[in-house]
C-alpha positions in Angstrom: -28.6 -4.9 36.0 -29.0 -7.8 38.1 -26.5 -10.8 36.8 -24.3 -13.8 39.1 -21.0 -13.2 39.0 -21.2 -16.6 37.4 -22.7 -15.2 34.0 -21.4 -11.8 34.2 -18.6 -12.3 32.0 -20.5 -13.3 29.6 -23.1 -10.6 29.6 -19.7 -8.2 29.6 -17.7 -9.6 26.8 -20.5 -11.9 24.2 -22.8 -11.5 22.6 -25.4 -14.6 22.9 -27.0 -16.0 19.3 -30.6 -18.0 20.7 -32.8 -19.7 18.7 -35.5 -17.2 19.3 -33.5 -14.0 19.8 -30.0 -12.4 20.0 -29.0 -11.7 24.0 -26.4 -9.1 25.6 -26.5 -7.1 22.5 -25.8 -3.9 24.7 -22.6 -2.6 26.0 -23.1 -3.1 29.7 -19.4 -2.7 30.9 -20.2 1.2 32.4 -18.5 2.0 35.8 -20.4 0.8 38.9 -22.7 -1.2 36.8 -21.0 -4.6 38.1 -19.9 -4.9 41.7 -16.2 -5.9 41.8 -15.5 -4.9 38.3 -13.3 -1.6 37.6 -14.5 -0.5 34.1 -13.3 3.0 34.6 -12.2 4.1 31.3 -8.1 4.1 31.5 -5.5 5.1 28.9 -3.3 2.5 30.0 -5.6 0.1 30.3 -7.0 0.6 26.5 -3.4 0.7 25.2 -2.7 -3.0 26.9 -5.7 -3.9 25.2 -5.9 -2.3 21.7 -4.4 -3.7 18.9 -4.9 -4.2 15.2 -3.8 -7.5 12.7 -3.8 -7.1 9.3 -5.7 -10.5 7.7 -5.7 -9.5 4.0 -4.2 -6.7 2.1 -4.1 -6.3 -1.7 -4.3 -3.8 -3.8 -8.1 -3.6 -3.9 -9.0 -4.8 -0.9 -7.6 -5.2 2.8 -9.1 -7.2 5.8 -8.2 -6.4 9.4 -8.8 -7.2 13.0 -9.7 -4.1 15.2 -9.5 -5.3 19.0 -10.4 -3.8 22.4 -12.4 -1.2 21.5 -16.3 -0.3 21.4 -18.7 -0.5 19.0 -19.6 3.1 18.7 -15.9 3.6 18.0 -16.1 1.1 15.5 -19.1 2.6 13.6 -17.6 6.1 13.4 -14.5 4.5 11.7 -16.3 2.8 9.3 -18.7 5.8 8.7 -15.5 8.1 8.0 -14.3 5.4 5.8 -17.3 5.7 3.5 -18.3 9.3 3.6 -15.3 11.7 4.9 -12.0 10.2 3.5 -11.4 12.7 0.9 -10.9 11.9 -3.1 -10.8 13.8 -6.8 -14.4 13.1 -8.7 -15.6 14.6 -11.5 -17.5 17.4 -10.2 -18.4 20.1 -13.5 -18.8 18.4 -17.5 -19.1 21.3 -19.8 -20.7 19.5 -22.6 -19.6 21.1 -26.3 -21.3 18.9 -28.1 -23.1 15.7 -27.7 -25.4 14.1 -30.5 -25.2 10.8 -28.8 -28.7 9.6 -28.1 -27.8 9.9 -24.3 -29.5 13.1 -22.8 -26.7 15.5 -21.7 -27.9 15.1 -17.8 -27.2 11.2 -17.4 -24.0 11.5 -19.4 -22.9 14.0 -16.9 -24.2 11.7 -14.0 -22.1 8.6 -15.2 -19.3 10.7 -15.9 -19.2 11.7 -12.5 -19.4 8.2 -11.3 -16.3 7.0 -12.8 -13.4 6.9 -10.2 -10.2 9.1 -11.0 -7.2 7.9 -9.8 -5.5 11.3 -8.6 -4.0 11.3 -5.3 -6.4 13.8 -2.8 -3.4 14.4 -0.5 -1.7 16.8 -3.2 -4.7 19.0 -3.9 -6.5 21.6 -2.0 -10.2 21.7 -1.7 -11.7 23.8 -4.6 -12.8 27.5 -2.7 -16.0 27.8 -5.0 -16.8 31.7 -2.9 -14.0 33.3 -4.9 -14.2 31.8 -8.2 -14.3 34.7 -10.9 -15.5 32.3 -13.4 -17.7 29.0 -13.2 -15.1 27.2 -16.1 -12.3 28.5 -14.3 -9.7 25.9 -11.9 -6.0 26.0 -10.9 -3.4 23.8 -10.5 -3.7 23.0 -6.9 -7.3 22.1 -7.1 -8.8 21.2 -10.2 -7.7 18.2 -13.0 -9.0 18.6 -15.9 -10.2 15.6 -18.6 -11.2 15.7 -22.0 -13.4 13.4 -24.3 -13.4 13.9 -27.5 -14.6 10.6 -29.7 -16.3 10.6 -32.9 -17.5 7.5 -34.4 -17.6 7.1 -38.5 -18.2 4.1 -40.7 -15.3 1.1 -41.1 -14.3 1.5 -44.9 -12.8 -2.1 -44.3 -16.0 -3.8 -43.1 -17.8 -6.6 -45.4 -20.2 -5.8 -46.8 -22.5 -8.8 -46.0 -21.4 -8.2 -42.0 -24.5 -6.9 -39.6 -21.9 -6.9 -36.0 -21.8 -3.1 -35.1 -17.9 -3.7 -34.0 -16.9 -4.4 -37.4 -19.4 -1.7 -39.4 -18.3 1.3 -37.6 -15.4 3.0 -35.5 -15.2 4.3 -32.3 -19.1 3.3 -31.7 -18.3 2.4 -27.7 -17.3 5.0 -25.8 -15.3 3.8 -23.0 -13.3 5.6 -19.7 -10.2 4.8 -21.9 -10.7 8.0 -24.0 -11.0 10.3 -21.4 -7.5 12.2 -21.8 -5.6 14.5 -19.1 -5.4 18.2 -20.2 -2.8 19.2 -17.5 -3.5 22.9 -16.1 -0.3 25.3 -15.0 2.4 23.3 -14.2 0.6 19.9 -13.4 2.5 18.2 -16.3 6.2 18.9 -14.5 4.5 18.1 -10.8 2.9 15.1 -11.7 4.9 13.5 -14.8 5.2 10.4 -13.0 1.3 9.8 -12.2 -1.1 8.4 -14.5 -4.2 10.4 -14.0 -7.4 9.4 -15.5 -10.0 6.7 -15.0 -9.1 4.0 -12.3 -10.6 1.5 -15.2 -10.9 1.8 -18.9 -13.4 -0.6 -19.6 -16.0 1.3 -18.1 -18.9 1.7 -21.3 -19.9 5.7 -20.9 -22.1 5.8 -24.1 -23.0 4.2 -27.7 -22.9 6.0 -31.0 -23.3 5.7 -34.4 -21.7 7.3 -37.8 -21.9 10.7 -37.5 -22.7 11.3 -33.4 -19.9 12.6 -31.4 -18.9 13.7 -28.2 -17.2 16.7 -27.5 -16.5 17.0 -23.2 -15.0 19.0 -21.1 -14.3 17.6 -17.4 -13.3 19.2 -13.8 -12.4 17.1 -11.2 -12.1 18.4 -7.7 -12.0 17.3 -3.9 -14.9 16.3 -1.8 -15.8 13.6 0.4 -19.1 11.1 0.4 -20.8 13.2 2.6 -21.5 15.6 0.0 -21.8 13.3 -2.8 -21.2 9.6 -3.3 -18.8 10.2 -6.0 -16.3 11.1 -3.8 -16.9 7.8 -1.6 -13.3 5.9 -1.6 -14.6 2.6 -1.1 -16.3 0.1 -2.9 -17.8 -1.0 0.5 -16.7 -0.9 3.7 -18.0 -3.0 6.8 -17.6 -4.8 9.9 -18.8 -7.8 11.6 -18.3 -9.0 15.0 -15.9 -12.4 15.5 -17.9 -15.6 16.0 -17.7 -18.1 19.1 -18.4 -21.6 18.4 -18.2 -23.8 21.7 -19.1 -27.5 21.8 -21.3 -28.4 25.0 -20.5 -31.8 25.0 -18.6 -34.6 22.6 -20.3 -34.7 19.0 -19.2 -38.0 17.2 -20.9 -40.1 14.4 -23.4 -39.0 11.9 -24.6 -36.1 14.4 -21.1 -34.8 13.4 -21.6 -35.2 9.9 -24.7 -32.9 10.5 -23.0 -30.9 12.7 -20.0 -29.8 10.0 -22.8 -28.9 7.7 -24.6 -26.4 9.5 -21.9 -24.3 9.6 -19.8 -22.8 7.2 -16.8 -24.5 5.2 -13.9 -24.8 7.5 -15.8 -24.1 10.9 -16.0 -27.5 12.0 -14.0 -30.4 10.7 -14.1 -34.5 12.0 -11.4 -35.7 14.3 -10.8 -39.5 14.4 -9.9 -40.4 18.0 -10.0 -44.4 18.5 -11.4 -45.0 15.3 -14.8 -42.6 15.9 -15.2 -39.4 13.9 -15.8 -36.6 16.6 -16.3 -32.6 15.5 -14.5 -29.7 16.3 -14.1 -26.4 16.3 -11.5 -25.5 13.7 -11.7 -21.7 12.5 -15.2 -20.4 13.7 -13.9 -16.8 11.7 -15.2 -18.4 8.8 -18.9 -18.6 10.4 -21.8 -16.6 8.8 -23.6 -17.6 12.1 -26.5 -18.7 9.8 -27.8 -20.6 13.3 -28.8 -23.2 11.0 -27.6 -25.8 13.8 -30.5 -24.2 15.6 -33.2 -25.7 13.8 -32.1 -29.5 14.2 -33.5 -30.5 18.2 -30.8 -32.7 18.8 -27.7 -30.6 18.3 -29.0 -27.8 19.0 -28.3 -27.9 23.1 -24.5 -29.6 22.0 -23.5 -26.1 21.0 -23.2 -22.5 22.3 -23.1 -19.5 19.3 -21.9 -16.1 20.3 -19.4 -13.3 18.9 -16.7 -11.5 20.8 -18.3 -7.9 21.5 -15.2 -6.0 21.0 -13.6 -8.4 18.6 -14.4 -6.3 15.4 -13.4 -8.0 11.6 -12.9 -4.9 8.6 -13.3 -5.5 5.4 -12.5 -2.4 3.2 -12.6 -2.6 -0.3 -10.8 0.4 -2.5 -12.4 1.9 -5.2 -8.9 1.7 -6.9 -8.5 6.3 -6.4 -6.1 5.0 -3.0 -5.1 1.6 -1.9 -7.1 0.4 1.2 -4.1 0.4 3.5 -3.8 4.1 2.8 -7.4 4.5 2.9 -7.4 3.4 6.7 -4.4 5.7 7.5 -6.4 8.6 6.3 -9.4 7.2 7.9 -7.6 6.9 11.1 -6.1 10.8 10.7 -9.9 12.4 10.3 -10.4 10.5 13.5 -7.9 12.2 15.6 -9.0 15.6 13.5 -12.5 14.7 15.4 -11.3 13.9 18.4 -9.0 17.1 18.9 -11.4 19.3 17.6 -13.8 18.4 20.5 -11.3 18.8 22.8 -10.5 22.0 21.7 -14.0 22.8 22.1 -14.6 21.4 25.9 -11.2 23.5 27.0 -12.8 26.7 25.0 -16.5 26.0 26.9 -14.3 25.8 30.4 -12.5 29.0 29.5 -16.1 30.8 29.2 
C-alpha cells in the first residue's frame, strides 16, 4: 500500500469519518507493509501497550476501555460475551395442568425466557446421553421451580366494581410465584442463595375464576450458542473512541453551530478576550452523527476520526451474574480458546 510517511500514521492508527465515505477502515499495521515500521507481533510490546479502565460498573451494567488490541480480538470477546458465557435457564416445563387460555407451547417459551438467578460456576453441565429418565435431574445440575397459582373470586369485592384486581385473586401470574423445590442436598449447599427469577414483576399469564396453573420447571446449564435463554447479557457491544480535532480557531456564531452538531458535552465555548471560541471538551461522548458535515462552512474547520484500537464496552447483565463477573468469565473462555489451539498446533507438529 502506497502512503507518505507523512500520512501513514494515520492510515495505521484512525480511522477517517468523510463526508462521502468512511477511510482506513482496515487494519493495515501487518509486518513489511510500511517501510521503517516494525509491526512484528511482540509479547512485550502488546503487554506495554494493553491495558483496560473501568468507566462504569453497577450492578446491571459496566462500561470499560479495552486498549491496544485489534478488532478481531475485540469481536471474539464480545461474541463470547453474548453466546458462550455460561448460565442456568429453564430448559424442560412439565405442564400438570394449565386451563389458562395460554396454549401450553408459549407458556413454556416465556417460561424459558425468564432469567434465573443461580450461579453457573457451582453446577455441572446436565449429561442428557445417560439420563435414565427424561423428568429425572440431580443436585449438581439441575434446579428445580414450581408454579402453582390458582385464581378464584374476591368474596370482599363490591359488588358494583368491574376492575379485574379487585373481582378476583391471583388473576396475574407473575415470576414472583415461581418457588424453589430444592433437589438432594441443595437446600444445606445453597441456604444462603436466593434462587428464582432475577425479577418478580415479569407478567407470565392471565386467568380467571376457576383456571389454574399447575408447573413443573428444570433449569440447567447452557450457553447462547445453543439457545438465547442462556445469553447473560442484556446486550453487549463496542464502539470505537471518537477524534474530534479543530482545523483552525472556531469563534462566534459558527461556534454556536459548531457545539450543536455534536453531541452534549463534545464541544463547549471558551471566552478568550471577550470572544466565544469552541473546543474540544470530551469527544467520548460523540455519536459521530457527522452532522457538522452537512454545513459548507465548518465542515473543512474540523477533522472526525476514531482511535482503531481504542475500543469502548458496554455490557449490560441480565441480572443471573454481575457484569464485572460476566467479563472475568468472558475473559477465562478466551484463554480456554486460545490454549486449546495451541494444543492443537503442538499435536499437528507432533504428527
Amino acid at each position: 500500500m502506497a502512503a507518505t510517511m507523512k500520512n501513514v500514521g494515520e492510515i495505521r492508527n484512525k480511522v477517517i469519518l468523510g463526508e462521502f465515505g468512511v477511510r482506513n477502515v482496515h487494519t493495515t499495521d501487518f509486518p513489511g507493509n510500511y517501510p521503517g515500521y516494525d509491526d512484528t507481533w511482540d509479547v512485550q510490546k502488546f503487554q506495554k501497550n494493553f491495558k483496560i479502565d473501568v468507566v462504569h460498573l453497577d450492578e446491571t451494567s459496566m462500561e470499560f476501555d479495552m486498549v491496544g488490541i485489534d478488532a478481531a480480538i475485540a469481536n471474539a470477546f464480545r461474541r463470547i460475551l453474548l453466546a458462550e458465557v455460561p448460565t442456568m435457564a429453564i430448559e424442560k416445563v412439565f405442564i400438570y395442568n394449565n386451563t389458562s387460555i395460554v396454549q401450553d407451547e408459549v407458556l413454556a417459551h416465556r417460561l424459558g425466557l425468564i432469567p434465573i438467578k443461580a450461579d453457573p460456576r457451582l453446577f455441572e453441565y446436565r449429561n442428557t446421553g445417560e439420563e435414565s429418565a427424561e423428568e429425572e435431574g440431580s443436585e449438581i445440575d439441575t434446579v428445580q421451580l414450581h408454579l402453582k397459582i390458582k385464581c378464584r373470586r374476591n368474596p370482599q369485592a363490591s359488588k358494583d366494581s368491574s376492575d379485574p384486581r379487585e373481582l378476583y385473586l391471583n388473576h396475574m401470574v407473575y415470576s414472583r410465584d415461581i418457588k424453589w423445590v430444592p433437589i438432594g442436598n441443595q437446600a444445606d449447599v445453597f441456604a444462603d442463595s436466593n434462587i428464582g427469577p432475577v425479577h418478580d414483576d415479569i407478567l407470565i399469564a392471565q386467568l380467571r375464576p376457576g383456571q389454574e396453573l399447575d408447573i413443573i420447571m428444570h433449569c440447567v446449564k447452557g450457553i447462547g450458542k445453543d439457545h438465547a435463554k442462556f445469553s447473560p447479557v442484556a446486550t453487549a457491544s463496542y464502539r470505537l473512541l471518537p477524534e474530534i480535532t479543530l482545523l483552525e480557531p472556531v469563534e462566534g456564531e459558527q461556534a454556536e453551530r459548531l457545539k450543536r452538531c455534536f453531541s452534549q458535552g463534545v464541544i463547549e465555548l471558551e471566552d478568550v478576550n471577550g470572544k466565544k471560541f469552541a473546543k474540544v471538551v470530551n469527544s467520548r461522548l460523540d455519536t459521530c452523527s457527522r452532522e457538522v458535515l452537512r454545513h459548507d462552512d465548518l465542515k473543512n474547520m474540523v477533522k472526525l476520526a476514531r482511535v482503531r484500537d481504542h475500543f469502548i464496552f458496554t455490557v449490560e447483565s441480565t441480572g443471573i451474574l454481575p457484569p464485572d463477573v460476566l467479563v472475568t468469565e468472558a475473559i477465562k473462555v478466551l484463554m480456554t480458546k486460545c490454549q486449546r489451539f495451541l494444543n492443537e498446533l503442538e499435536s499437528a507438529d507432533m504428527e
